[in-house]
C-alpha positions as CSV (number, residue, x, y, z in Angstrom):
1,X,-67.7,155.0,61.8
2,X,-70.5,156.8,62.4
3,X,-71.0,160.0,64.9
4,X,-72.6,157.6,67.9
5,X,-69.7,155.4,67.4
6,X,-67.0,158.2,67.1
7,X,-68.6,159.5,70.2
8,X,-68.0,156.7,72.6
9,X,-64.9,154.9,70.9
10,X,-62.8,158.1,70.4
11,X,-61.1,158.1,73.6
12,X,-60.7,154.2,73.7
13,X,-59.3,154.6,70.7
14,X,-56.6,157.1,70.7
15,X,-55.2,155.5,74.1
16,X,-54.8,152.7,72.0
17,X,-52.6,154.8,69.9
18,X,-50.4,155.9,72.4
19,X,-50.3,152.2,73.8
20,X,-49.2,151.1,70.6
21,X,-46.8,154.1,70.1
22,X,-44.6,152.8,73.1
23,X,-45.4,149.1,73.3
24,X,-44.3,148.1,70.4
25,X,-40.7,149.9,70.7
26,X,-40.4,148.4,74.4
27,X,-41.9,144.8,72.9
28,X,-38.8,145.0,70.4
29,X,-36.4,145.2,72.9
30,X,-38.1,143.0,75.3
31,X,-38.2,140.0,72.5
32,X,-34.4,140.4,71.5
33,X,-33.7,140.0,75.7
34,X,-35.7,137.1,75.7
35,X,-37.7,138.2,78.5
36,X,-41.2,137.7,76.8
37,X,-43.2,137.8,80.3
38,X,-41.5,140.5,81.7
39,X,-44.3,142.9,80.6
40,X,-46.9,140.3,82.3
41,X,-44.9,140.0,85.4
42,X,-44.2,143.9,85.6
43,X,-47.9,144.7,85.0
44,X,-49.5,141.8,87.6
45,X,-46.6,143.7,90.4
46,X,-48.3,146.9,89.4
47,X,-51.4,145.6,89.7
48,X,-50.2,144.5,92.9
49,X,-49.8,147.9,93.7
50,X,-52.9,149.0,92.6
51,X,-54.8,146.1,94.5
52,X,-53.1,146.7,98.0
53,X,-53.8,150.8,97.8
54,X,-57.6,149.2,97.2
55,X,-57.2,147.3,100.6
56,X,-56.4,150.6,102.2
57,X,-59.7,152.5,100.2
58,X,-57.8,153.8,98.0
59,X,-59.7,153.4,94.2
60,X,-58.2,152.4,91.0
61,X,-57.6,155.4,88.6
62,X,-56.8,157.9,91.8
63,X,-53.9,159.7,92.5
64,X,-52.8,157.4,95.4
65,X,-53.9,154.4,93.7
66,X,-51.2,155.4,90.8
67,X,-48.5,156.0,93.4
68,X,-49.0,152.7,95.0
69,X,-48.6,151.1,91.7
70,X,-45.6,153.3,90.5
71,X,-43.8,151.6,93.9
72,X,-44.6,148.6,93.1
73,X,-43.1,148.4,89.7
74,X,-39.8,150.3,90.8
75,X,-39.7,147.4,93.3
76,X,-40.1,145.1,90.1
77,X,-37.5,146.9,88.2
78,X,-34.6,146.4,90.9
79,X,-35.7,142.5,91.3
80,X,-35.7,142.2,87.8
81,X,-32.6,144.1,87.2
82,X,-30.5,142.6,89.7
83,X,-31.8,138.9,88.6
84,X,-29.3,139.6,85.5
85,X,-26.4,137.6,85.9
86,X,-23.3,137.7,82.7
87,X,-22.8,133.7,83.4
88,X,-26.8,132.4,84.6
89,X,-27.0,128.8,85.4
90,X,-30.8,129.6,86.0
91,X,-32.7,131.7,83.2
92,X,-33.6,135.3,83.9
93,X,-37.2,134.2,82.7
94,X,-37.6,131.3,85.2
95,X,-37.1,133.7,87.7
96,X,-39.5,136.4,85.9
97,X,-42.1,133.8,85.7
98,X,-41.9,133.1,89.5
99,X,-42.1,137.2,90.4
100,X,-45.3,136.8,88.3
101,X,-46.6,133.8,89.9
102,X,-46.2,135.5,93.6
103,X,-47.3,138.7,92.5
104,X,-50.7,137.1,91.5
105,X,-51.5,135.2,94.7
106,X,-50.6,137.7,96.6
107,X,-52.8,139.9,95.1
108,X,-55.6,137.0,95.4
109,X,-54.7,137.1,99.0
110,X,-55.0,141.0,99.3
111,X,-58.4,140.9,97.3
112,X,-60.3,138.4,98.9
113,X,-60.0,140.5,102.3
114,X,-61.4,143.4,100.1
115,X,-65.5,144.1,99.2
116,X,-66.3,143.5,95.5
117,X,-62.5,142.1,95.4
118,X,-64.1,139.8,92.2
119,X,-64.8,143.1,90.2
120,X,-61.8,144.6,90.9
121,X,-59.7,141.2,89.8
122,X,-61.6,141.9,86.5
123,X,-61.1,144.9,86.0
124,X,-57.1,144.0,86.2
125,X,-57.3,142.1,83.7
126,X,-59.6,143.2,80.9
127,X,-59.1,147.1,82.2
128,X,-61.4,149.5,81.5
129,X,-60.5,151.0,78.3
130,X,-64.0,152.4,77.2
131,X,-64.1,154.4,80.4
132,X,-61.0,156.2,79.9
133,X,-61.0,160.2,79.9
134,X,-59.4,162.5,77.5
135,X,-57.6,164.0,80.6
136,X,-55.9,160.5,81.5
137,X,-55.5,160.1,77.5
138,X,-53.0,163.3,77.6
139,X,-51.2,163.0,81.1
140,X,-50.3,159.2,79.6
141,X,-49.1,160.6,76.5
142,X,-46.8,163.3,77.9
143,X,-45.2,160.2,80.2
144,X,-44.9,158.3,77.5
145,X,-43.0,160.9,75.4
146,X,-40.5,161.2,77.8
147,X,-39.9,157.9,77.8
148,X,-39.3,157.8,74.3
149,X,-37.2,160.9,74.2
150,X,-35.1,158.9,77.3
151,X,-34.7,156.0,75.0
152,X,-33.9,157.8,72.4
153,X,-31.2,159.7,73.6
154,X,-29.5,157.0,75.2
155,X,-30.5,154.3,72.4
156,X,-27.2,152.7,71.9
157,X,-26.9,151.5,75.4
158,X,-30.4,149.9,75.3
159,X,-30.0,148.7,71.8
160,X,-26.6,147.3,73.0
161,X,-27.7,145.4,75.5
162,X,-31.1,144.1,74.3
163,X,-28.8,142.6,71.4
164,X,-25.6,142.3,72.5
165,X,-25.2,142.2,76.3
166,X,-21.7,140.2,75.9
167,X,-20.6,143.0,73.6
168,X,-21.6,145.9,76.4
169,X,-20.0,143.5,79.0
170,X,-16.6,143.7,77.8
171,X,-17.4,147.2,76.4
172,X,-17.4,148.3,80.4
173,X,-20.7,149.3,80.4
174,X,-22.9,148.8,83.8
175,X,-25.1,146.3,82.2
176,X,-27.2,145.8,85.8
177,X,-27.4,149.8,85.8
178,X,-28.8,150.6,82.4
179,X,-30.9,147.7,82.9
180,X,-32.5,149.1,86.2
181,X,-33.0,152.3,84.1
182,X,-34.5,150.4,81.3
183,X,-37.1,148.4,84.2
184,X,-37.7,151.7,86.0
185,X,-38.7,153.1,82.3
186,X,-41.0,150.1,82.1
187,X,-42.2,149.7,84.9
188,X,-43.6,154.1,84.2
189,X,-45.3,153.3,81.6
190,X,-47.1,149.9,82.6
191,X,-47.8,152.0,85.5
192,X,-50.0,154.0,83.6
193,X,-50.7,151.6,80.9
194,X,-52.3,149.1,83.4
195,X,-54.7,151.2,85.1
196,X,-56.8,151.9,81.9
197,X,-56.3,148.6,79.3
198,X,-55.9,145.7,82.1
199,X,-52.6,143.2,82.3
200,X,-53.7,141.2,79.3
201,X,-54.2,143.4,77.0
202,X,-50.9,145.4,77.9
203,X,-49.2,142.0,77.3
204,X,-50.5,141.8,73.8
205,X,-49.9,145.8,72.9
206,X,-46.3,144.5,73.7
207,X,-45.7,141.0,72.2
208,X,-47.5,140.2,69.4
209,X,-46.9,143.7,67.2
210,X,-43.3,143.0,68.4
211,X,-43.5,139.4,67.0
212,X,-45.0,140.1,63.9
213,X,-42.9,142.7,62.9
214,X,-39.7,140.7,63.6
215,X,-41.1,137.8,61.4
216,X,-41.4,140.2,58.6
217,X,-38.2,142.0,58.9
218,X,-34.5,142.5,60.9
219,X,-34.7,146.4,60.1
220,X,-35.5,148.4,63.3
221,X,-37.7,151.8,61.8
222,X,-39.5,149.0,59.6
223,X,-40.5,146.8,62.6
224,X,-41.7,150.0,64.2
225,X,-43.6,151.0,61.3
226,X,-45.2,147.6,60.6
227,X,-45.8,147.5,64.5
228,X,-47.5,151.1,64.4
229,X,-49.2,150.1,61.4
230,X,-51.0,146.7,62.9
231,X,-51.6,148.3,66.1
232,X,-53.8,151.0,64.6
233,X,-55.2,148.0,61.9
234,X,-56.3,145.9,65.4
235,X,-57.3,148.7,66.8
236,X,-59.9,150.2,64.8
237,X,-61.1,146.3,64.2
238,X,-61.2,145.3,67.6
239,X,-63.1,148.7,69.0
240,X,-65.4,148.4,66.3
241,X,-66.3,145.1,66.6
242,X,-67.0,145.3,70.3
243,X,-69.4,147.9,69.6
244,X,-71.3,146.4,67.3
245,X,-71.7,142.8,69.0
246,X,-71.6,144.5,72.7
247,X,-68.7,142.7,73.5
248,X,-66.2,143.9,76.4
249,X,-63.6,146.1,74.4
250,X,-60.0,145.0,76.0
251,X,-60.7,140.8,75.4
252,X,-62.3,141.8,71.5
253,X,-58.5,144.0,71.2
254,X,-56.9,140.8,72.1
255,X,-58.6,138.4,70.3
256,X,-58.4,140.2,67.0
257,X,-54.3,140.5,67.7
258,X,-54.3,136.8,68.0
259,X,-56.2,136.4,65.2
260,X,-54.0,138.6,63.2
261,X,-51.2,137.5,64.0
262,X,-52.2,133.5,62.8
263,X,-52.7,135.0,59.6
264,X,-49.7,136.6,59.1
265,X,-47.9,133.5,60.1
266,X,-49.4,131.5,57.6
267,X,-49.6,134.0,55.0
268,X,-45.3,134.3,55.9
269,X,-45.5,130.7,55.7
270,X,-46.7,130.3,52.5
271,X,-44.7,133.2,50.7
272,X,-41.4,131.8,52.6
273,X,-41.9,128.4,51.3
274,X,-39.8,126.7,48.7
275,X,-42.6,124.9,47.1
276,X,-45.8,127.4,47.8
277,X,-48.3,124.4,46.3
278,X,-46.9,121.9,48.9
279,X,-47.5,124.7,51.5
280,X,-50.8,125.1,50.4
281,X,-51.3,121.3,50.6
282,X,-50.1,121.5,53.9
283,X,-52.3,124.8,55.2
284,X,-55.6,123.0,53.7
285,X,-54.7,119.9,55.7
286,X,-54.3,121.9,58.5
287,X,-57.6,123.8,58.4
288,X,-59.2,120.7,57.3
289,X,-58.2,118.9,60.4
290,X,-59.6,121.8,62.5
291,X,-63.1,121.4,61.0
292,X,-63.3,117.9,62.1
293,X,-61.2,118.4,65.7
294,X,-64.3,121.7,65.7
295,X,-67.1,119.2,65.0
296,X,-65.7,116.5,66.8
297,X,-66.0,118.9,70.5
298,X,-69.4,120.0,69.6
299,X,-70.7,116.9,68.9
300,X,-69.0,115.7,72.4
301,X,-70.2,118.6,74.3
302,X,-73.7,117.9,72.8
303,X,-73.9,114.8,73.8
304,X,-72.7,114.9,76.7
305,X,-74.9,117.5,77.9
306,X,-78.2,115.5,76.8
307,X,-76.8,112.4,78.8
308,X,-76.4,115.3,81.7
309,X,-80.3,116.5,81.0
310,X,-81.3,113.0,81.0
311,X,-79.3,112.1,83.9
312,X,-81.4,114.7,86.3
313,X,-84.6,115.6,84.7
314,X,-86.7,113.6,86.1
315,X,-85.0,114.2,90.0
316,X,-85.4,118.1,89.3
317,X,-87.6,118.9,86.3
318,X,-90.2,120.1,89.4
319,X,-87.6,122.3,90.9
320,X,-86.5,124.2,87.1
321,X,-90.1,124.7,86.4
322,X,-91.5,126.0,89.6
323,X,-88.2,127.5,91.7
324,X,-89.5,131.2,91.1
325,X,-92.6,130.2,92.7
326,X,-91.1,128.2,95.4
327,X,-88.5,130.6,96.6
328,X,-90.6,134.0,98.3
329,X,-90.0,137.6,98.6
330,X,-88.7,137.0,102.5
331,X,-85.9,134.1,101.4
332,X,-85.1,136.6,98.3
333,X,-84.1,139.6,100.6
334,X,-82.6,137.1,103.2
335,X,-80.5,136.0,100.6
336,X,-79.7,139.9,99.4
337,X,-78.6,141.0,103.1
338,X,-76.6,137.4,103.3
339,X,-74.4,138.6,100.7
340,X,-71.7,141.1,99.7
341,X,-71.1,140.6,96.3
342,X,-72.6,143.5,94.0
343,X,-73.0,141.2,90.9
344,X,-74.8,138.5,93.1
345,X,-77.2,141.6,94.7
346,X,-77.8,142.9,91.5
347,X,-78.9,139.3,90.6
348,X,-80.7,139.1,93.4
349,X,-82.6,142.5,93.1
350,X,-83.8,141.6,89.3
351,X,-85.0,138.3,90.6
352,X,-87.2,140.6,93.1
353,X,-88.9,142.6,90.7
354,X,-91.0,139.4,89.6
355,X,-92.3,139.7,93.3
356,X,-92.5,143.2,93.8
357,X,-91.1,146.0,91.6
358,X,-90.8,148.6,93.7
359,X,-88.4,146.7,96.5
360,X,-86.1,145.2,93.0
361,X,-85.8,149.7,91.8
362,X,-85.2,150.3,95.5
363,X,-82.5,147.7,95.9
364,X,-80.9,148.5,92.3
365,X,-80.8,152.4,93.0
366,X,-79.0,152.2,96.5
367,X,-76.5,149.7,94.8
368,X,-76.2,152.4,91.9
369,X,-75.1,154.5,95.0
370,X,-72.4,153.3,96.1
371,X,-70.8,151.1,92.8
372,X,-67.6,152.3,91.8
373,X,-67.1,150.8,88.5
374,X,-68.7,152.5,85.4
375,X,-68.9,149.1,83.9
376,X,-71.1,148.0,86.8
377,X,-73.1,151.1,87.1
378,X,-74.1,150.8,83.6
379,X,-75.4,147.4,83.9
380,X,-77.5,148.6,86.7
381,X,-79.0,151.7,85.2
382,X,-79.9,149.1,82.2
383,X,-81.8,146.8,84.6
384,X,-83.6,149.8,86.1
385,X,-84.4,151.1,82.9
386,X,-85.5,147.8,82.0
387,X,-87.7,147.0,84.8
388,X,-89.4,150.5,85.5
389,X,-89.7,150.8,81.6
390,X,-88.6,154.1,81.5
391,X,-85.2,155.3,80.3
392,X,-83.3,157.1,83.0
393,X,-80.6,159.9,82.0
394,X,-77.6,158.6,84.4
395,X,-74.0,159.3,83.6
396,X,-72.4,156.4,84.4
397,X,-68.4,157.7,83.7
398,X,-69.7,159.9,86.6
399,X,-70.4,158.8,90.9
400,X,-73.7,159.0,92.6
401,X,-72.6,162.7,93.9
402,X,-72.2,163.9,90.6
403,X,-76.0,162.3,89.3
404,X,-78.1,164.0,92.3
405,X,-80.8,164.5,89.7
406,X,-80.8,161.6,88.2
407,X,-80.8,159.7,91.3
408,X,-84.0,161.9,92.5
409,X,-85.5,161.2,89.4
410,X,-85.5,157.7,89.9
411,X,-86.5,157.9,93.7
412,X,-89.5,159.9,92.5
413,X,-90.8,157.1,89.9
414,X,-90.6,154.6,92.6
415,X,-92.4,156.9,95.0
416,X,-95.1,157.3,93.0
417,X,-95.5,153.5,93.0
418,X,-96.0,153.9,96.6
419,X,-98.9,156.6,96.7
């Protein structure tokens, strides 16, 4: 990598380490229990959290937005840990799924009664891992330690349970007790793990290193190893790539896990095989067929899209061509007050600047004002930069308060329109 890319994808990067570092031990234990969407479920009640502090004001990545969250997934831990029964009729995981499944639409609920509730949905799930700051980087890590050092010290209970749990039932241990430890210990650090890399891509940190070091081996220190040793692999891979084709950094993470984790399975597949050549037959058959299933959607989406053109071109080819013309500056700004979505304004403010450019900067700098995403603050400062033509030094890891200058500068330029 080079400085520029060092420069932004450090952080990103080492909490990906520390992610790793304790996913993939928790993911171990969380695959022998069987409880494969426990992390999802945990991380959307978290989120839950995180969502109903934002109903009250309270912003992701603050103190009381962490707090609401941390609630929340104690709450979690005692439904999940009381859900354990030693003779289930129903699976623990039926009743995880369903805690995941309420958790989400109440949070659906929560957010639509929220403004810019689709941004902060998003954020939820992809996270916003570029953003991260060294300072959140080291309080996670410190949390994270002592929850290994917990684990550690009181391994062979967990370890007991996650593989055994008849064995610590007649043992006398109080399975439902050291299980709400063990929920209460994840539920701390999807806490914190949530609020930075987004439900999915907690999920993956957690499963699929997990998986892929089970396939490979029953050892324990070598399924951390390999699990460590993938993690940093996608890691590096997944950052890099999503600065290179400016692609969101979380999804990219999670793509390249899936992607690694289909070839190790047929690479396994292959080795594991009794006769490797009619595995091989097998794999090219395989990939064959995916060509043609590949060719075979393109060629329908192709078509079916030309019959669509065909279909209405000649009812609206006036309206495609001419609709910038049609619709004035007046309906434009009607439209703009009309609505409270930041992403739609923003749309709305670009479209402006064909009509006058000096309304479209004025629009886009009070919506730089009061956005509280980075993410969306950066896309803004790019279409001012891109309309005024001039390049504008705005911090966007940093609010409106903190860019007084900045903001000035940019209230000058459009000024001077105006003289």
């Amino acid at each position: 990598m080079n400085l520029d890319i060092w420069d932004i994808m450090a952080p990103a990067f080492f909490e990906c380490l520390i992610l790793v570092g304790i996913h993939s031990y928790l993911g171990l234990h969380v695959i022998r229990r069987k409880v494969i969407f426990v992390d999802l479920a945990l991380a959307q009640i978290a989120a839950l959290g995180t969502t109903v502090g934002f109903l009250f004001g309270i912003m992701p990545g603050s103190t009381g937005a962490y707090w609401f969250s941390l609630t929340f997934a104690i709450i979690g831990a005692a439904i999940f840990s009381l859900s354990r029964f030693r003779n289930e009729k129903i699976p623990q995981e039926a009743i995880i799924g369903l805690t995941y499944a309420i958790a989400a639409s109440i949070a659906i609920l929560v957010i639509d009664k929220s403004p810019h509730g689709a941004e902060h949905i998003k954020e939820l799930l992809t996270g916003s891992i570029l953003w991260v700051k060294w300072s959140t980087i080291g309080f996670a890590a410190v949390v994270y330690l002592g929850v290994g050092i917990f684990h550690y010290i009181f391994r062979e209970k967990f370890i007991l349970i996650s593989e055994n749990p008849e064995k610590a039932y007649e043992s006398g241990i109080s399975v439902r007790f050291w299980d709400f430890l063990f929920y209460i210990s994840f539920g701390i650090v999807i806490t914190h793990s949530v609020g930075t890399a987004g439900v999915l891509l907690v999920f993956v940190f957690l499963v699929v290193p997990a998986v892929i070091s089970i396939m490979i081996t029953d050892v324990l220190w070598k399924q951390l190893l390999i699990g460590w040793g993938m993690g940093l692999l996608v890691s590096i891979n997944g950052l890099y790539i999503s600065y290179m084709a400016d692609l969101p950094s979380g999804p990219t993470i999670v793509a390249s896990y899936g992607i690694l984790l289909i070839i190790v399975s047929l690479i396994l597949f292959v080795i594991r095989a009794e006769n490797r050549r009619n595995a091989l037959t097998k794999l090219s058959i395989g990939f064959l067929s995916l060509i043609v299933i590949t060719y075979l959607i393109y060629y329908m989406g192709s078509n079916l899209k030309k019959d669509h053109h065909t279909e209405h071109e000649s009812a609206h080819q006036d309206t495609i061509v001419h609709s910038s013309d049609l619709i004035s500056l007046e309906q434009l700004n009607s439209s703009y007050k009309m609505t409270n979505d930041i992403q739609k304004k923003m749309d709305i403010a670009v479209k402006i600047s064909k009509k006058n450019k000096v309304t479209s900067l004025e629009k886009l700098v009070s919506l730089l004002k009061v956005s509280e995403y980075p993410f969306i603050r950066e896309e803004i400062v790019q279409k001012i930069n891109d309309i005024s033509g001039k390049q504008f030094s705005y911090d966007t890891e940093k609010s409106a308060k903190e860019n007084q200058e900045s903001i000035k500068e940019m209230e000058d330029f459009i000024n001077s329109f105006l003289r």
